[in-house]
TORKOL-4160 file (C-alpha; in steps of 0.2 Angstrom, whole numbers, padded with zeros to 4 digits, m for minus):
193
<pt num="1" X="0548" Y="m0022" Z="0767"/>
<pt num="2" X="0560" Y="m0020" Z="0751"/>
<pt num="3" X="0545" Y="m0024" Z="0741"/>
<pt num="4" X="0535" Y="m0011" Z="0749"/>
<pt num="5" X="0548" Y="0003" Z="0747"/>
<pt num="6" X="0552" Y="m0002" Z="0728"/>
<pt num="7" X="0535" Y="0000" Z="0725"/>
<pt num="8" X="0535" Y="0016" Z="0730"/>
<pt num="9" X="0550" Y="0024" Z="0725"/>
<pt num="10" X="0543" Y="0015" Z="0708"/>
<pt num="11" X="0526" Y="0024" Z="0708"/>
<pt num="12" X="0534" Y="0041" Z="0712"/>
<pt num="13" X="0547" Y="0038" Z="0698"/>
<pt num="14" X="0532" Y="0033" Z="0686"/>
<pt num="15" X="0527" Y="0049" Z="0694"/>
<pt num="16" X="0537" Y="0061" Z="0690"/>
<pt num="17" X="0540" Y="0055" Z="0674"/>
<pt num="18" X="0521" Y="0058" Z="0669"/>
<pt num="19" X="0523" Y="0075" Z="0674"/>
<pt num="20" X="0541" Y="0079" Z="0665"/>
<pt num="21" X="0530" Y="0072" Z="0650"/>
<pt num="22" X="0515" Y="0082" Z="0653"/>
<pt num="23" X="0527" Y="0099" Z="0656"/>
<pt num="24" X="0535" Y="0095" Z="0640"/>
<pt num="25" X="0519" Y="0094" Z="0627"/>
<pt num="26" X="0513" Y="0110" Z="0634"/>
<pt num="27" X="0526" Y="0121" Z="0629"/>
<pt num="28" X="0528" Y="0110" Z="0613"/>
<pt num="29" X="0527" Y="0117" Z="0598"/>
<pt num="30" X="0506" Y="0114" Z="0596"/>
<pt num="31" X="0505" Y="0124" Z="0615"/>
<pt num="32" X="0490" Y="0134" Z="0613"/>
<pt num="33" X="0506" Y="0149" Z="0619"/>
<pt num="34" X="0514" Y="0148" Z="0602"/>
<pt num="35" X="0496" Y="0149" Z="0593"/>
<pt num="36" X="0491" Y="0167" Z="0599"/>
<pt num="37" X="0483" Y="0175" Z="0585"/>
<pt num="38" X="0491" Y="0191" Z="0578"/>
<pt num="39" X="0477" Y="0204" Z="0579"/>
<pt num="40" X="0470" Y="0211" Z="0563"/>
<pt num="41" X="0466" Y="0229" Z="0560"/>
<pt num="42" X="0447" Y="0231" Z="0566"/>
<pt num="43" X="0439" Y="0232" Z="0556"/>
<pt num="44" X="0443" Y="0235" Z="0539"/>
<pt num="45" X="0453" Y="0218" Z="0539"/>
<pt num="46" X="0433" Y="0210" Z="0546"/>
<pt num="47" X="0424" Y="0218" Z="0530"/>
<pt num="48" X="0410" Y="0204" Z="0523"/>
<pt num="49" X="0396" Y="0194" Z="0530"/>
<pt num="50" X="0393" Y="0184" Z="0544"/>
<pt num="51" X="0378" Y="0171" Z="0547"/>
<pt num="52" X="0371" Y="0158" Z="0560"/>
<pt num="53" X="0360" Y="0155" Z="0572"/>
<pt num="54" X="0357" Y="0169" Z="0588"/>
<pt num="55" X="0349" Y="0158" Z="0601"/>
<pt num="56" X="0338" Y="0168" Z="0615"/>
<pt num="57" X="0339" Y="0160" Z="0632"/>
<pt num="58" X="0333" Y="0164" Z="0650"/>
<pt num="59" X="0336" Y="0156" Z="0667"/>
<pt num="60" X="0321" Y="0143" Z="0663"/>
<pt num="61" X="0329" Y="0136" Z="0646"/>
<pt num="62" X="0330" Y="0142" Z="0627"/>
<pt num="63" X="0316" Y="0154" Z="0621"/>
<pt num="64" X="0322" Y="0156" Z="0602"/>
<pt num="65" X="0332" Y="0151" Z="0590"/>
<pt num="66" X="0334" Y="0166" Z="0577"/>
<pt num="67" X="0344" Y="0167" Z="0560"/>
<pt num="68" X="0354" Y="0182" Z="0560"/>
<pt num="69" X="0367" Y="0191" Z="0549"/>
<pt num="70" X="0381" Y="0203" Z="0553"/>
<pt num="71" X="0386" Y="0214" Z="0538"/>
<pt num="72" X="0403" Y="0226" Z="0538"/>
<pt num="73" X="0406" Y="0236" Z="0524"/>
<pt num="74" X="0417" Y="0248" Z="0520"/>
<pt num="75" X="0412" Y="0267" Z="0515"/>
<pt num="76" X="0421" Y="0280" Z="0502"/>
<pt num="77" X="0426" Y="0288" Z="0521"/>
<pt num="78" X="0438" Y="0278" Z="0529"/>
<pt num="79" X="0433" Y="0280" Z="0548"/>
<pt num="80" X="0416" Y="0274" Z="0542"/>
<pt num="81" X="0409" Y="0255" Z="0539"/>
<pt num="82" X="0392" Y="0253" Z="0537"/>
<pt num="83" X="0388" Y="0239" Z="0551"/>
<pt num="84" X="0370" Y="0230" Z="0550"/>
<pt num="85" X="0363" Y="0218" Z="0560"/>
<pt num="86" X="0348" Y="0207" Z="0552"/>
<pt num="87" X="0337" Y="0195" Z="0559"/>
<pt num="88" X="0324" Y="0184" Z="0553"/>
<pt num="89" X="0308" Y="0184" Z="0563"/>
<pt num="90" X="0292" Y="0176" Z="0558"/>
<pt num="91" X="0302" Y="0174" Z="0538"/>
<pt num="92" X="0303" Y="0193" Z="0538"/>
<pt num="93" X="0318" Y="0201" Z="0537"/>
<pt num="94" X="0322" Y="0212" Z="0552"/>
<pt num="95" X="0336" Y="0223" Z="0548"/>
<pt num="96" X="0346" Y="0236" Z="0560"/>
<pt num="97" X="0357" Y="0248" Z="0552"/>
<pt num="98" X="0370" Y="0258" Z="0559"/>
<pt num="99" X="0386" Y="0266" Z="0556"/>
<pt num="100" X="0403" Y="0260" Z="0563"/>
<pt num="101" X="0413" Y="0278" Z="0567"/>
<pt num="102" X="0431" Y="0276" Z="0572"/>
<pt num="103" X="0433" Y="0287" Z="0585"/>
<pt num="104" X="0450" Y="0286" Z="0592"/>
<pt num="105" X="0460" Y="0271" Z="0584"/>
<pt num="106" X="0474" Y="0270" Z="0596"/>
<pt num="107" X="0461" Y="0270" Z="0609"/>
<pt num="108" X="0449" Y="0259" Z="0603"/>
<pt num="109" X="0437" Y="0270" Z="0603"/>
<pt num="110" X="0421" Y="0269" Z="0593"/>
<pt num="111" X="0403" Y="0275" Z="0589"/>
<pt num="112" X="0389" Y="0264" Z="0583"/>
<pt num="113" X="0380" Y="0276" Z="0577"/>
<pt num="114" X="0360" Y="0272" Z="0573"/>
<pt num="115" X="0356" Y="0285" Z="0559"/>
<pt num="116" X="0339" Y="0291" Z="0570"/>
<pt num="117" X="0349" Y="0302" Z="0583"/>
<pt num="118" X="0355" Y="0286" Z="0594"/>
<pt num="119" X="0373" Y="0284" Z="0596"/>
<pt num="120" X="0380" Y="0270" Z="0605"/>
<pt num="121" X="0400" Y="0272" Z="0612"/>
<pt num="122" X="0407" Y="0255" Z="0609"/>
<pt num="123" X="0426" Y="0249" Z="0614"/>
<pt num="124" X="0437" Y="0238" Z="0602"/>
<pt num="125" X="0452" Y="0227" Z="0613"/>
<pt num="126" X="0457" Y="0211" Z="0612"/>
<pt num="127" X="0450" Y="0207" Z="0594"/>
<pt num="128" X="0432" Y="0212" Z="0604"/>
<pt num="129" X="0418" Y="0226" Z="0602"/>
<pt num="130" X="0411" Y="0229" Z="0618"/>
<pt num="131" X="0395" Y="0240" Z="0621"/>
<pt num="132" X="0385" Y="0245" Z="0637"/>
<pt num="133" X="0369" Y="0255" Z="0636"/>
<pt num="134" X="0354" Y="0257" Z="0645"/>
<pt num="135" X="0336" Y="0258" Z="0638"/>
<pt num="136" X="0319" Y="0257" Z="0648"/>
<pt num="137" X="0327" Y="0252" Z="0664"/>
<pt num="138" X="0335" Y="0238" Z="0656"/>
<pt num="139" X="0356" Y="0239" Z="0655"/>
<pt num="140" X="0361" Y="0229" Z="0638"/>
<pt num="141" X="0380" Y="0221" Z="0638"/>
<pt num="142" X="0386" Y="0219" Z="0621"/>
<pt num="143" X="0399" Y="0207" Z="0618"/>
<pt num="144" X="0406" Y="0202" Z="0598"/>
<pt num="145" X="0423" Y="0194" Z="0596"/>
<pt num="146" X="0432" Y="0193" Z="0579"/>
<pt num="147" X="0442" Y="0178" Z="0576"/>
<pt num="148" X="0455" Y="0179" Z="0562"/>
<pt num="149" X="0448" Y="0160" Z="0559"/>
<pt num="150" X="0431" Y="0169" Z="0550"/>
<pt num="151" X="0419" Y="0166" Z="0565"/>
<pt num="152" X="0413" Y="0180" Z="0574"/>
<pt num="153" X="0405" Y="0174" Z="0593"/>
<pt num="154" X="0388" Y="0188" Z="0596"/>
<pt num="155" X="0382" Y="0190" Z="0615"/>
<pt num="156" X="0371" Y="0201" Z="0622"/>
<pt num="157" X="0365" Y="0200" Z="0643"/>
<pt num="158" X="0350" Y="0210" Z="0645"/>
<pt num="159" X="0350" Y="0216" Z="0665"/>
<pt num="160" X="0335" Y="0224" Z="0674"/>
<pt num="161" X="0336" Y="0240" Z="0683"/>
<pt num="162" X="0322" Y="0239" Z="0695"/>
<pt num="163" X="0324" Y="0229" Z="0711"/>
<pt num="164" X="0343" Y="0231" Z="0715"/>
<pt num="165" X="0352" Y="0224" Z="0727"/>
<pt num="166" X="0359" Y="0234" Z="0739"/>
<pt num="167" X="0375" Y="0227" Z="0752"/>
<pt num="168" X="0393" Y="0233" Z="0759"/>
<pt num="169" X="0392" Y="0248" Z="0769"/>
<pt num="170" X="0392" Y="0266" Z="0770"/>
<pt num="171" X="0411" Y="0269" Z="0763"/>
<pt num="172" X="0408" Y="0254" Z="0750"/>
<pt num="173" X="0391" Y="0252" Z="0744"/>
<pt num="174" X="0390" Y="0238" Z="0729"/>
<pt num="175" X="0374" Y="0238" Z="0720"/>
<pt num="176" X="0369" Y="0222" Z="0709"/>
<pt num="177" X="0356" Y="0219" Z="0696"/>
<pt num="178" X="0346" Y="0204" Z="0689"/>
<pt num="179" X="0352" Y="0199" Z="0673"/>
<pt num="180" X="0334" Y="0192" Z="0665"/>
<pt num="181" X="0341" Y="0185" Z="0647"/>
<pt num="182" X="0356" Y="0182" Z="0636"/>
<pt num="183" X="0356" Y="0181" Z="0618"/>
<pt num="184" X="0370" Y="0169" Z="0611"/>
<pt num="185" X="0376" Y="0166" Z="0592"/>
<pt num="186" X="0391" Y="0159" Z="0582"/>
<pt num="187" X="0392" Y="0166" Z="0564"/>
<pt num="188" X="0404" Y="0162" Z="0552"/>
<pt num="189" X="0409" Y="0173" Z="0536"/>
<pt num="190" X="0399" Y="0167" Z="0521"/>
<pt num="191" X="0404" Y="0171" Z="0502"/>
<pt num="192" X="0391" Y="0180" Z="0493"/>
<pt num="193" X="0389" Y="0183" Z="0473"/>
């Protein structure tokens, strides 16, 4: 019987010792707390070229893998940055060009605008530029995130309008969509001549 109740007095000792241990290396000073990034100034502070790979997927599996290019540079007016996105489909070139506008700094507002009468609105937090639009029926969640490391992580969801789902009730009626792709890609600042 003093076997049996050493052994467990032993085990929760061993116990709570692993714990104490575990506790301790995450506020160490390599906790992932102490890391947090400080924030750069969005997006003079971004200005180059990014490249890798944008991979197009669906709910059946991968349907391309594309090389793509995001390119910020600075203009002679400060609240502007020339902002384009290039792809290469089929070895050509497919470039979009727009103009990053700063809008309302403290509010991190911004316009992409697309220099053919389209303007996007577009929201910078949290080291992120988000944009939401909708084009034939189709509403296109953009996600890019600027890590001070030199890698910039690119999404895109692409949800259809048609179909919604309709539940709740009369005083709170939620209506869902079918997201029908996502497009994925990891680029990394690249030093050009």
């Amino acid at each position: 019987m003093k076997r049996v109740v050493f052994l467990i007095a032993f085990i929760c000792m061993s116990s709570c010792l692993a714990q104490k241990k575990q506790v301790k290396e995450r506020v160490g000073k390599d906790s992932e707390d102490k890391k947090f990034p400080t924030e750069y100034a969005f997006p003079k502070e971004y200005v180059g070229t990014y490249a890798g790979n944008l991979n197009v997927a669906d709910a059946s599996g991968v349907l391309q893998n594309v090389p793509m290019e995001l390119s910020i540079t600075a203009t002679e007016d400060p609240k502007k940055f020339d902002y384009t996105l290039s792809y290469i489909v089929s070895k050509k070139k497919d470039e979009r060009k727009y103009t990053l506008i700063v809008v309302d700094y403290e509010k991190g507002l911004f316009d992409l605008d697309e220099n053919n009468g389209i303007v996007l609105r577009a929201n910078y937090m949290r080291q992120t530029l988000f944009s939401t639009f909708e084009i034939n029926n189709r509403i296109l969640n953009s996600r890019v995130e600027f890590n001070n490391d030199g890698r910039v992580f690119f999404s895109i969801t692409v949800t259809e309008k048609t179909n919604p789902r309709k539940t709740g009730s009369e005083k709170l009626e939620v209506i869902s969509y079918h997201t029908i792709t996502i497009q994925r890609g990891t680029l990394r600042k690249v030093e050009r001549d």
